[in-house]
Structure formats: C-alpha cells, structure tokens
C-alpha positions as CSV (number, residue, x, y, z in Angstrom):
1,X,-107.4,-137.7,22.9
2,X,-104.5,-136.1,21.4
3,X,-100.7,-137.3,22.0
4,X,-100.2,-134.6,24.2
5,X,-103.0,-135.2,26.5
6,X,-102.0,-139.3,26.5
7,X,-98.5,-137.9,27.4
8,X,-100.0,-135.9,30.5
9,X,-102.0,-138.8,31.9
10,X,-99.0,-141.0,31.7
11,X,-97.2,-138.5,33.3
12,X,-99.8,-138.3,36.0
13,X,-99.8,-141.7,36.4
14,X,-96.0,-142.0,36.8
15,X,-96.1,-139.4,39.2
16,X,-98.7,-141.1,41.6
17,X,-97.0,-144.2,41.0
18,X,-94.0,-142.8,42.0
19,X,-91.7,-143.8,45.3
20,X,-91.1,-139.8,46.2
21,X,-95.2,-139.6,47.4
22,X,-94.1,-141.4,50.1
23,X,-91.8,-138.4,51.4
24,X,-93.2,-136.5,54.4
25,X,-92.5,-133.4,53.1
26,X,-92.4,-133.0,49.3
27,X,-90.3,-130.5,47.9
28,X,-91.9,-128.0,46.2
29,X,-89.5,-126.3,44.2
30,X,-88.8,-129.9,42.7
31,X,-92.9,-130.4,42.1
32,X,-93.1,-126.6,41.0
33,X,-89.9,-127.4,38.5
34,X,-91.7,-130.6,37.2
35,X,-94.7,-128.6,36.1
36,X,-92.9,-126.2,34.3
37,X,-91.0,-129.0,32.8
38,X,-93.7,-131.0,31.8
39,X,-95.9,-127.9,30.6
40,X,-92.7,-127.0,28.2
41,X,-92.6,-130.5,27.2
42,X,-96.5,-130.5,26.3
43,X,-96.2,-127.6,24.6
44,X,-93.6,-128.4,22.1
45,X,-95.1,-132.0,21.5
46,X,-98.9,-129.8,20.6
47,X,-96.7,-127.6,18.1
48,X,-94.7,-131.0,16.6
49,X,-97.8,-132.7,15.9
50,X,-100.2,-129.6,15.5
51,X,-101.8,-129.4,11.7
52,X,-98.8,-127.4,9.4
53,X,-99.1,-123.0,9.8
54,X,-99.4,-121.6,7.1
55,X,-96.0,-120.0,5.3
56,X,-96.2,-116.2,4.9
57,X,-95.5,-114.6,2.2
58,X,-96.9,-112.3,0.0
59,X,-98.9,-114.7,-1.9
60,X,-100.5,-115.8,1.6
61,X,-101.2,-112.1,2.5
62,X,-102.7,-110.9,-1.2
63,X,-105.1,-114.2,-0.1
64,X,-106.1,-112.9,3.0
65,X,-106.4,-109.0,1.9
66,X,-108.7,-110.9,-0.8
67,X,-111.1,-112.5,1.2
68,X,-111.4,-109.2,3.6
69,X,-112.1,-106.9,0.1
70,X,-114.8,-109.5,-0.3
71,X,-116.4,-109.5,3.0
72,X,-116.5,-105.4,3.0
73,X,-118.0,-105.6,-0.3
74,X,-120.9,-107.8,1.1
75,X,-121.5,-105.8,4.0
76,X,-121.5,-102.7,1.7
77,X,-124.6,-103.9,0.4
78,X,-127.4,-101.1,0.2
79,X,-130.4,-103.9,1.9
80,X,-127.6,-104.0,5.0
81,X,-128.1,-100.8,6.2
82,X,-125.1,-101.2,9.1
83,X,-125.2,-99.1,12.0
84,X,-122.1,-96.8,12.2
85,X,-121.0,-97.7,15.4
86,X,-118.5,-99.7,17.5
87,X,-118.0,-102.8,16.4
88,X,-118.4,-101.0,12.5
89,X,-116.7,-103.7,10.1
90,X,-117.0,-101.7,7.3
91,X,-113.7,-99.7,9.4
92,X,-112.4,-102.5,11.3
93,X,-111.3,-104.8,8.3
94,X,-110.0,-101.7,6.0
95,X,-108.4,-100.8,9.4
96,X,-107.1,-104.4,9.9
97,X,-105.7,-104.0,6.6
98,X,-104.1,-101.1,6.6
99,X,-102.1,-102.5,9.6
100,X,-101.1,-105.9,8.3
101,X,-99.5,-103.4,5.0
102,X,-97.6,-101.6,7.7
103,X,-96.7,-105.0,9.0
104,X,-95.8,-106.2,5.7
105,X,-93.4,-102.9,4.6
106,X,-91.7,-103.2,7.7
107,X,-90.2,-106.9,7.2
108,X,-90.9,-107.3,3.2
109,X,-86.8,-107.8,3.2
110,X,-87.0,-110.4,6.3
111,X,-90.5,-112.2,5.6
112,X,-88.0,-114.8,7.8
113,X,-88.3,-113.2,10.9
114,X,-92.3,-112.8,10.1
115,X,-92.8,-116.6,10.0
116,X,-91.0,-117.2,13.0
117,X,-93.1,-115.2,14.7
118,X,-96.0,-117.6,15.8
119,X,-98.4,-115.4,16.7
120,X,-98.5,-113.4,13.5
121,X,-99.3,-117.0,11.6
122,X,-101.8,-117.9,13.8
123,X,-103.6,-114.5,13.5
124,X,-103.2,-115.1,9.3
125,X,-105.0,-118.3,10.2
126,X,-108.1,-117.2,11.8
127,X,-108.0,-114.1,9.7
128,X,-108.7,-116.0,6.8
129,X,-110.9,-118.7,8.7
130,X,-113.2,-115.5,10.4
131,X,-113.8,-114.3,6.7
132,X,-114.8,-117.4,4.7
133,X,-117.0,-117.6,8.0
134,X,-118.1,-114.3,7.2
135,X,-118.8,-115.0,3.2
136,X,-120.5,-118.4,4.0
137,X,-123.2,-116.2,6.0
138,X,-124.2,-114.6,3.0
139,X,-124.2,-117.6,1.2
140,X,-126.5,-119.5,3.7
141,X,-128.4,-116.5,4.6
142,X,-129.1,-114.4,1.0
143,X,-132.3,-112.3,2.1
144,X,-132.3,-113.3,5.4
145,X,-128.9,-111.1,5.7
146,X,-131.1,-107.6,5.0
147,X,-133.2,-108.2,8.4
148,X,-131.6,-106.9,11.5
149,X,-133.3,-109.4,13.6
150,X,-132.3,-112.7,12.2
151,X,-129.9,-115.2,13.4
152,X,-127.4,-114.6,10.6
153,X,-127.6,-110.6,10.8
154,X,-126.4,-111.6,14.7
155,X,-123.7,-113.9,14.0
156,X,-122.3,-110.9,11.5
157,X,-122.2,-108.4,14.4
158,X,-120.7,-111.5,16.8
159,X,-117.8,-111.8,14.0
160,X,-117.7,-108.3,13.8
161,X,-117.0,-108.3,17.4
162,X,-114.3,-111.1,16.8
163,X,-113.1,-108.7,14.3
164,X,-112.4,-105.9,16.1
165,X,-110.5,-107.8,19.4
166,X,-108.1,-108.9,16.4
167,X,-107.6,-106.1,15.5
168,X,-106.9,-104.8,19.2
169,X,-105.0,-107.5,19.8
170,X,-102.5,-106.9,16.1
171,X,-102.2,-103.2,17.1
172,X,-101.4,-104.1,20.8
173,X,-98.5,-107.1,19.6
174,X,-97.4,-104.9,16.3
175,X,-97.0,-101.6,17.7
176,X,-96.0,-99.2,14.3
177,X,-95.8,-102.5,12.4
178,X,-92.9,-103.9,14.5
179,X,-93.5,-107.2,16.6
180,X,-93.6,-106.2,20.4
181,X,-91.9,-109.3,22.1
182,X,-91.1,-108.7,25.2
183,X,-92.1,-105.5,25.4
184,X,-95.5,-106.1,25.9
185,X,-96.6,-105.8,29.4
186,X,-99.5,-107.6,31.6
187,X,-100.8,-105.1,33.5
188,X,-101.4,-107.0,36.7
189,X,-97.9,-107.8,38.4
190,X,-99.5,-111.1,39.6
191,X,-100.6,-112.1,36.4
192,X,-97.2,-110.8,34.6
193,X,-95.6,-113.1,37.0
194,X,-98.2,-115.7,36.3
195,X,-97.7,-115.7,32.6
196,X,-93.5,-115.5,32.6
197,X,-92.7,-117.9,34.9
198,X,-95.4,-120.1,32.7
199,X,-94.9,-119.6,29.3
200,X,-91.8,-117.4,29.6
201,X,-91.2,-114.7,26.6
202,X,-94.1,-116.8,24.7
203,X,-96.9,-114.5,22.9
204,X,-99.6,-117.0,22.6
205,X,-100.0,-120.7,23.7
206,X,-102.5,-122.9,22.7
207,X,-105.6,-123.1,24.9
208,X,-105.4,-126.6,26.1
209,X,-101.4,-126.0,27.6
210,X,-103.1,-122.6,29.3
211,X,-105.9,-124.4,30.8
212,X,-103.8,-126.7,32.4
213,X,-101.0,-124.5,33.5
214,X,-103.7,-121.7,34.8
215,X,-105.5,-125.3,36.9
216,X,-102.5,-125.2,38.6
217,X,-102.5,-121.6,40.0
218,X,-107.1,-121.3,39.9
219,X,-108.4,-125.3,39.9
220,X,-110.7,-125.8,37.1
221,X,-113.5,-128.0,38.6
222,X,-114.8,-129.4,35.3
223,X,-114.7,-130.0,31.1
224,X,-117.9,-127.5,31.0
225,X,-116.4,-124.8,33.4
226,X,-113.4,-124.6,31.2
227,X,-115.6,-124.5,28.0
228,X,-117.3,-121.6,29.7
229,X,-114.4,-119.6,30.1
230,X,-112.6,-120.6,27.1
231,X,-115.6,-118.6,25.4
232,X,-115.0,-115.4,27.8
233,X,-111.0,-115.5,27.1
234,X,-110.4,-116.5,23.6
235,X,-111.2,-113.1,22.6
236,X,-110.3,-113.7,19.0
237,X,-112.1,-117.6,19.2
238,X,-108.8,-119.4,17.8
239,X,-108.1,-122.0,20.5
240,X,-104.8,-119.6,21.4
241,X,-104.3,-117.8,24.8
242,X,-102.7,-114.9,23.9
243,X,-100.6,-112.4,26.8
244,X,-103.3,-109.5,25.0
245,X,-106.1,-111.6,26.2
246,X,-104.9,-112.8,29.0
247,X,-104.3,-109.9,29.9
248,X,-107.7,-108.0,29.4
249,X,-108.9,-111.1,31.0
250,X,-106.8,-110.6,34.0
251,X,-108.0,-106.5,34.1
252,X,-111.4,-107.7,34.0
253,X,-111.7,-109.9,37.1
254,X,-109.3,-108.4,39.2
255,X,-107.8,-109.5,41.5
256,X,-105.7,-112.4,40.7
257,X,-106.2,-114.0,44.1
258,X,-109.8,-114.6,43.5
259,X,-109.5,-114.2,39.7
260,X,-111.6,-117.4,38.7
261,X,-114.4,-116.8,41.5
262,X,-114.5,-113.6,40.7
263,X,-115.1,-114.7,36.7
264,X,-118.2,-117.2,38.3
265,X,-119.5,-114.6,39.7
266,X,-119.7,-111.8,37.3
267,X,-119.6,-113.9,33.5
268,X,-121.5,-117.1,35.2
269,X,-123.9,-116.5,37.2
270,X,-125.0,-113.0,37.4
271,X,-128.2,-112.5,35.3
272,X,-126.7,-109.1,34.3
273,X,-124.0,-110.1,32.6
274,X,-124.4,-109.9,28.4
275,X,-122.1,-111.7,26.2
276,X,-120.8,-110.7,22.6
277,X,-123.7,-107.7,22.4
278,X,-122.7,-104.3,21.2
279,X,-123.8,-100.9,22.4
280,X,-126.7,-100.9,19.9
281,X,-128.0,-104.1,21.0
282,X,-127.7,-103.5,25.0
283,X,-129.8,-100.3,24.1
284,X,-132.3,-102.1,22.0
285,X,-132.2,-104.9,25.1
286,X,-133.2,-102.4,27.7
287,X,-135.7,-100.9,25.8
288,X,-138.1,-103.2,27.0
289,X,-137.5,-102.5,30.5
290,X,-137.9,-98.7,29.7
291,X,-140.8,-98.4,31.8
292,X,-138.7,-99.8,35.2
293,X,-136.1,-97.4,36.1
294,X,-132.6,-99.2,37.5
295,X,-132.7,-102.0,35.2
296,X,-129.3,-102.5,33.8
297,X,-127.3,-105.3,32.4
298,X,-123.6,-105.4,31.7
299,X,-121.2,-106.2,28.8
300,X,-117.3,-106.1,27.7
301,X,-116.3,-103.0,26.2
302,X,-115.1,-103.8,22.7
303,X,-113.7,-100.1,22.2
304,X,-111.8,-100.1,25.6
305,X,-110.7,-103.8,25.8
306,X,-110.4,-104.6,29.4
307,X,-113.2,-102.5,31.0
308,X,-116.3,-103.0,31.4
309,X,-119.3,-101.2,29.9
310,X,-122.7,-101.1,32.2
311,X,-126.2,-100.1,30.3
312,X,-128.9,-98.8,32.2
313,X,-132.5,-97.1,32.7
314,X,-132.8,-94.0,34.3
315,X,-135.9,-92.5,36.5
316,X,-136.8,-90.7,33.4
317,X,-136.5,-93.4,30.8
318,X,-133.8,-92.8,29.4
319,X,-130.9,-95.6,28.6
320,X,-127.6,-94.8,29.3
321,X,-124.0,-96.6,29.1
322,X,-120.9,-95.9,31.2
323,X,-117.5,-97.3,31.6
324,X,-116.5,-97.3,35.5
325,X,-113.0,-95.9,35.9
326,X,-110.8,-96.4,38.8
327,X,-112.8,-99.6,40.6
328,X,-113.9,-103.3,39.9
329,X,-116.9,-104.0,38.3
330,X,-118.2,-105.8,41.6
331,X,-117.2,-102.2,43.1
332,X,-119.3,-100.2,40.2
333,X,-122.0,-102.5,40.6
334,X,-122.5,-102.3,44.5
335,X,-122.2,-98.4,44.4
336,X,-124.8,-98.0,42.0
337,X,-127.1,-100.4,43.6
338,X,-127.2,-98.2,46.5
339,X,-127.6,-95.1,44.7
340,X,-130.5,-96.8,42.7
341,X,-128.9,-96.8,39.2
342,X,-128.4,-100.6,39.3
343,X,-131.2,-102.2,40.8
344,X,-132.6,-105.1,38.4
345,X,-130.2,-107.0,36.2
346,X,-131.6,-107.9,32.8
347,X,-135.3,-106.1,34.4
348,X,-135.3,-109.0,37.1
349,X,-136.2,-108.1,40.2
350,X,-133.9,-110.1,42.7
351,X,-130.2,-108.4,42.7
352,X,-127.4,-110.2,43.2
353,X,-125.7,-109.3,46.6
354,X,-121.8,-108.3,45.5
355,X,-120.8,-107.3,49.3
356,X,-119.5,-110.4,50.0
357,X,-117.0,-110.7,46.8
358,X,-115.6,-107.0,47.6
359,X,-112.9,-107.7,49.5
360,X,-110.7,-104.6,50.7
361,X,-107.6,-105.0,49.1
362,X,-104.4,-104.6,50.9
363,X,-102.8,-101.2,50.0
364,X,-99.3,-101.7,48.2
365,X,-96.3,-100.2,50.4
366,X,-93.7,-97.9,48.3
367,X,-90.9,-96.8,49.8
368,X,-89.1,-94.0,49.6
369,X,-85.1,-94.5,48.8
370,X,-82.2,-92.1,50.4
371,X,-81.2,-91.3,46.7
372,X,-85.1,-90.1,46.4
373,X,-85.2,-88.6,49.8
374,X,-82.0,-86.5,49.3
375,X,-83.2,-85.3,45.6
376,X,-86.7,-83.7,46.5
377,X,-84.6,-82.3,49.8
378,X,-82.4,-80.3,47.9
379,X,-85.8,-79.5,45.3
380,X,-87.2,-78.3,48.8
381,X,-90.1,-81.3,48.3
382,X,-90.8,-84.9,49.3
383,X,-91.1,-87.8,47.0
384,X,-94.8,-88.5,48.6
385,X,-96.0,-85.2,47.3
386,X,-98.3,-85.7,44.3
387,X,-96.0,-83.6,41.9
388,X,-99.3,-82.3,39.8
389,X,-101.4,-80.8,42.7
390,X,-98.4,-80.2,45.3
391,X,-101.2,-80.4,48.0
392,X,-101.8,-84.4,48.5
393,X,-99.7,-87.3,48.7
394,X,-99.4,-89.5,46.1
395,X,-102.3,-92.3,46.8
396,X,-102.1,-94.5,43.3
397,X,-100.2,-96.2,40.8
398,X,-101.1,-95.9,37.4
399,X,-100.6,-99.6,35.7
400,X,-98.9,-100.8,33.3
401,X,-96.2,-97.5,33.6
402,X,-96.1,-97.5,37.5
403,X,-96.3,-93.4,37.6
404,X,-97.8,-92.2,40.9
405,X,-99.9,-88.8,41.7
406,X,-102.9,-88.9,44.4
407,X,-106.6,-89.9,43.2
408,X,-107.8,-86.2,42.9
409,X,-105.5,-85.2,40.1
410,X,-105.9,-88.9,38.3
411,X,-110.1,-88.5,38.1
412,X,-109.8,-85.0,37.2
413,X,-107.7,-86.0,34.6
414,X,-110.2,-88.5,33.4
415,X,-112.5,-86.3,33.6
416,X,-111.5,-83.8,31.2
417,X,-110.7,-86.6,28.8
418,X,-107.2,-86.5,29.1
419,X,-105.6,-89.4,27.2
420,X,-103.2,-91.7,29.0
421,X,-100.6,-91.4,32.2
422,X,-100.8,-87.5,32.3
423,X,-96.8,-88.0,32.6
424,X,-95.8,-90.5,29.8
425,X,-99.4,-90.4,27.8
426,X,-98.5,-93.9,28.3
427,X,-102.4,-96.0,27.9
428,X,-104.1,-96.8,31.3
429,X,-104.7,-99.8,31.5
430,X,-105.8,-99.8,35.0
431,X,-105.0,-98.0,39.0
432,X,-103.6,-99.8,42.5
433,X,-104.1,-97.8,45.6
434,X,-100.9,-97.3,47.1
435,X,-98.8,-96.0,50.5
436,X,-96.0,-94.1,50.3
437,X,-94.0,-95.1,53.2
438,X,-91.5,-92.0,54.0
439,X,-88.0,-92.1,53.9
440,X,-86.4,-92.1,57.6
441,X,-83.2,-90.2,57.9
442,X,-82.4,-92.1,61.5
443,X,-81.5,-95.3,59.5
444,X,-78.8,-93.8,57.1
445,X,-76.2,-95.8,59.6
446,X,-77.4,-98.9,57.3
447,X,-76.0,-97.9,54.1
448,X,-72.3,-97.5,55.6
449,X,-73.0,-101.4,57.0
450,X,-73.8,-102.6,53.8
451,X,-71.2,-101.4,51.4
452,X,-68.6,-102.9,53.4
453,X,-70.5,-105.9,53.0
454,X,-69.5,-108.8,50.9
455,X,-72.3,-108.0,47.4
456,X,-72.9,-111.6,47.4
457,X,-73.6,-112.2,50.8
458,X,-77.1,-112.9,52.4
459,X,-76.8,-110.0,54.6
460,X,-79.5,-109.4,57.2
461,X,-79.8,-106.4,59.1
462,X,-82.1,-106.2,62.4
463,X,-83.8,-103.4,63.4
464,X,-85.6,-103.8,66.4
465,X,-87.3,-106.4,65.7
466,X,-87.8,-107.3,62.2
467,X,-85.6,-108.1,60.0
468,X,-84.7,-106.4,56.5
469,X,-83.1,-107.9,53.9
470,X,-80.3,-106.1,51.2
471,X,-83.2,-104.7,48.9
472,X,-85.4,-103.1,51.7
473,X,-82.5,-101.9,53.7
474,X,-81.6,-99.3,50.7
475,X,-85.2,-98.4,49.9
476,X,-86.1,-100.5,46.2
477,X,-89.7,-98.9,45.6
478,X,-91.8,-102.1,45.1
479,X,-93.0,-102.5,41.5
C-alpha cells in the first residue's frame, strides 16, 4: 500500500469518525468539496513520491528515436512477412517519429515548457518501455517470431495496437506539434463536465486517483472489476488516464448515466465482444464460422478510435466489417439482430438480449434566441431550418463542434465519404438528437423587464406557471 492510499484510508477513517455524520442532513456541497479536496491532495502526494520522470532533452529523445529505428529494423525482417494493414508498425513508429521531430522543432528553444508538460514525459516513458518490450520479443522468441500463429507473433500485433492508440493519442494532445491544453475537448458534455470539475485543466492523471474519483460518480464494486476496466481504458497500458482515452472511453459506452453498466454489458460479459484483435485477425476468427451465416463478433476500431468495428458472416459466406455511424453499439447490435446480420456472437448460438439496455434517450431542447430569430427573419428563414437541405428542421448536433443540420443531410454526408462537420471539417467524434424549440415573438415584453434589471440580481420571471431564470428568459441555446 502506497502513501497515498494509507493517506485515503485515514482520511476515510477520520471522516466516519467524525462528529458531522451525526447531522441530519449533510451538506453536500461541503462533502462534494472535500472529495475534490482530498482527490487534489492524493494526487500531488502520488506525483511527490512517484519514481523521478524522466528529463527531456535531446539526448532523451535521440534514445527513444533509437530504440524505435531498432524495433522497425526487426519487424523489417524478410521471415516476418507483416500484413499491410491497420495496426501496420512498420508506419506507425516512422509515423510516431516523424511527429515527436515536429514536436521537437517546435520547442527546441523552450525544451522548458516541454518538461513541464507531464503528459509528454510520461508518453517518452512508455515509448521507450513499449520498445524494449518490443526488442525483448525477439530476443525471447528468435524463430518463433517468423510464425504468425505463435504467442510472441500475437503480443507484437497487441503492442502494435498499443502503438498506434499512442500515436492517436500524441496527434490528438500535439496538434501540428504544439501541446493542445485546454483546447482539447471531451466530446460528451457529461463527461467534459465529469473530467473538469475532477481533474480540472489536467491531461492525464494517474490511474489509481481516476479510479477513485470516477467510484464516486459510477461505484466500482470490486479490485477485479477495476482491473477489468483498467485494461479497456488504458489505451496506451501506462497506468495514466488520459482526457484522449477517457474520452474514447466515454464515446464508446455512451451514455454517461449508465456508462459503467453499459461497459459490463458490452466489454464483460457479452461473448461477442473481442479484445486487442485487429481486422486481419477478426477475419481469420470468423472464418471458422464461415459455414453459419449471422455469426459476428465485435472489436474497438483502432483506425477510428472511439467507434466500434462489428465483423460478420453473411448468407453467402462472405466476412464483412462495418463501423455503425450515428447510434450505440447496443443500438447497431439490436438492429442487426433483427435483420439477421447479427445473430450468433463468437458462432454461439444463444444472443444476448440488448432491448433492455437501450434506453430512449431524452432529446436535448435548443432554443432559439430573439438575436437568432430576428437574423433568419430578415434572411426570409428560421433558425430550425437545416441550412444544407432547406427542406427539414435541424434534428442533430454534431459533437464535439455543436453544428446542427437534420439527420438526412448528416448520413448522406457520411455516405459519400465526406470528411468531418460538413460546416467546419471539424472531426466527428459523435451525434445527439436534438429539438429545436422555436423562438416565440409574444414573449419579447421579457427582454425590456430584464435590462432594467439589477445584472447581478437573481431575477425570476413567471410565465404562467413555470418559472424561467435570466439565461432561459433571453434564449442561451443549451450546449
């Protein structure tokens, strides 16, 4: 037991200990304060007494573009005879490369600035810890290495996998070489809230402060269920949450209200469900079940981080993989169970019933402002309309850029492969069905009320009967 964990059981102990659980009613900004406190607290005492980073520099970098010269020069190998396809090494560490020497041009004269950045030295870290792991296969495996099917050939496509959500995640945090910050966006607004009201502008916290912080929003019932899910987040297997992989996480089990059942479900017990294989190997997997249409299985897409990737046998034996667009895989799943693409998971014959988990979500509310009401007036439109078809209103919201146009235009946009928002180009990292609620000319009295009211007053208005606060009174579109 570390320091930091002796520190939280004290804690825990003072707290039951403590005079104030005898109040009635505990105060629960007070208890919701403490926990932040004490998850601040925790967090500082893991990086005071955490083993020394590693200092970045030049020297530390040559090492590191070293040991990744040395693993492509392995796998180059003419007995290795790699497959070409996603997750290829023999691109993603020349890749990786080529992106850490953007890194390194852009703050050569500020290497400072580079080490205080703590993300970027625990990525150096594991960089350098995922290749010796790398070199140490062929070491331990010589010949063994040249046969597709042995345990050591798998553990090079699992680090190869590794590889690759590193270098999603370096591209993602180190946009054009330039560290992201703040600027970085969670694409689900409960789990951007989630994560900033946690761990504020943090990029990356050590796993055992996120597994305690995320107990207190989704209870963790026990050491083995967190292990389990430690292996489906840690992306990049470094004992570090990062906001990348919490939030591809976060896309993946949607939505946060049920995000951990939702996780049991799908990555825990569903028999469909494949981890750390690659498109090759989910088409050598169903290969077996060629001769029973509908069996399918189930994987993370490493090429569109976030999504999910479903393999399957169709009536004439042939194996296919899609990406579902535009639902949850508990959605994708159910529809293609009833139109008999998704009928035995992993060739077993007893389905999993999803019906139960698929919930219908509440449809986010937008409303329209006066300012917006009065511009597409004078335009001779309405803000509802979708702006790309001009037929349909606007049904959903694009996440993380928040652009809206009606479901039509978005999957015909998908469908001819356009890339990104088709407003911004902006990536899309996932959809919310929304309502536009309409402006309503009859309540323009309201805005005369409140400008003569005092800014920093808790002004209520009543209409009717319900009441509207400052915000909702002038029309703030939700976000």
């Amino acid at each position: 037991m570390d320091l930091a964990e002796r520190l939280q059981n004290k804690l825990s102990m003072a707290s039951r200990h403590s005079p104030h659980q005898q109040q009635a009613v505990p105060n629960v900004q007070q208890n919701q304060q403490q926990n932040k406190n004490i998850t601040s607290l925790l967090s500082k005492l893991h990086g005071a007494f955490a083993p020394p980073k590693l200092m970045i520099d030049r020297r530390a970098l040559e090492k590191t573009w070293k040991l990744m010269d040395k693993v492509v020069k392995l796998c180059q190998h003419s007995k290795m005879n790699l497959k070409n396809s996603p997750p290829f090494i023999l691109d993603i560490l020349p890749d990786t490369y080529q992106h850490l020497r953007l890194i390194y041009t852009k703050y050569e004269d500020n290497m400072v600035a580079l080490n205080n950045e703590e993300y970027f030295k625990v990525f150096i870290e594991n960089l350098m810890r995922k290749c010796k792991q790398a070199i140490k296969l062929f070491k331990e495996g010589k010949e063994k290495m040249f046969d597709e099917n042995s345990h050591y050939r798998r553990n090079l496509t699992k680090l190869s996998l590794v590889f690759s959500h590193m270098l999603s995640e370096l591209k993602a945090l180190f946009p054009g070489g330039m560290f992201a910050g703040g600027q970085f966006r969670i694409t689900k607004s409960d789990a951007a809230d989630f994560w900033r009201n946690s761990f504020e502008d943090r990029t990356i916290v050590a796993w055992k402060i996120f597994r305690q912080t995320l107990h207190e929003a989704h209870p963790i019932s026990s050491g083995l269920e967190a292990m389990a899910l430690k292996s489906t987040i840690d992306l990049t297997c470094n004992d570090y949450i990062s906001n990348f992989e919490f939030d591809v996480f976060t896309r993946l089990f949607q939505p946060w209200s049920t995000l951990l059942r939702n996780w049991q479900i799908l990555a825990v017990t569903h028999p469909g469900y494949v981890a750390f294989l690659t498109y090759d190997e989910v088409k050598a997997r169903l290969q077996k079940y060629i001769n029973k249409p509908g069996s399918y299985v189930f994987r993370l897409s490493c090429t569109r981080l976030g999504q999910w990737a479903i393999g399957y046998v169709t009536a004439d034996g042939t194996i296919l993989q899609t990406i579902p667009q535009n639902k949850s895989l508990c959605q994708a799943l159910l529809d293609g169970y009833r139109e008999g693409f998704y009928l035995f998971p992993d060739g077993r014959s007893v389905n999993p019933d999803l019906s139960w988990a698929v919930a219908a979500t509440p449809e986010d509310h937008i409303q329209v402002t006066q300012e917006q009401y009065e511009l597409y007036c004078e335009m001779g439109s309405t803000f509802q309309l979708c702006k790309i078809c001009a037929e349909n209103d606007k049904d959903v919201r694009i996440e993380p850029c928040g652009h809206l146009l009606c479901t039509p235009c978005l999957s015909s946009w998908q469908e001819s492969e356009g890339q990104g928002c088709p407003f911004c180009r902006a990536e899309i990292k996932g959809t919310e069905l929304v309502v536009v609620d309409p402006f309503e000319p009859s309540k323009n009295n309201i805005r005369s009320v409140l400008n003569s009211a005092n800014n920093n007053s808790a002004l209520n208005i009543a209409i009717g009967n319900e009441s509207v606060g400052h915000e909702e009174v002038l029309g703030i579109a939700h976000r």
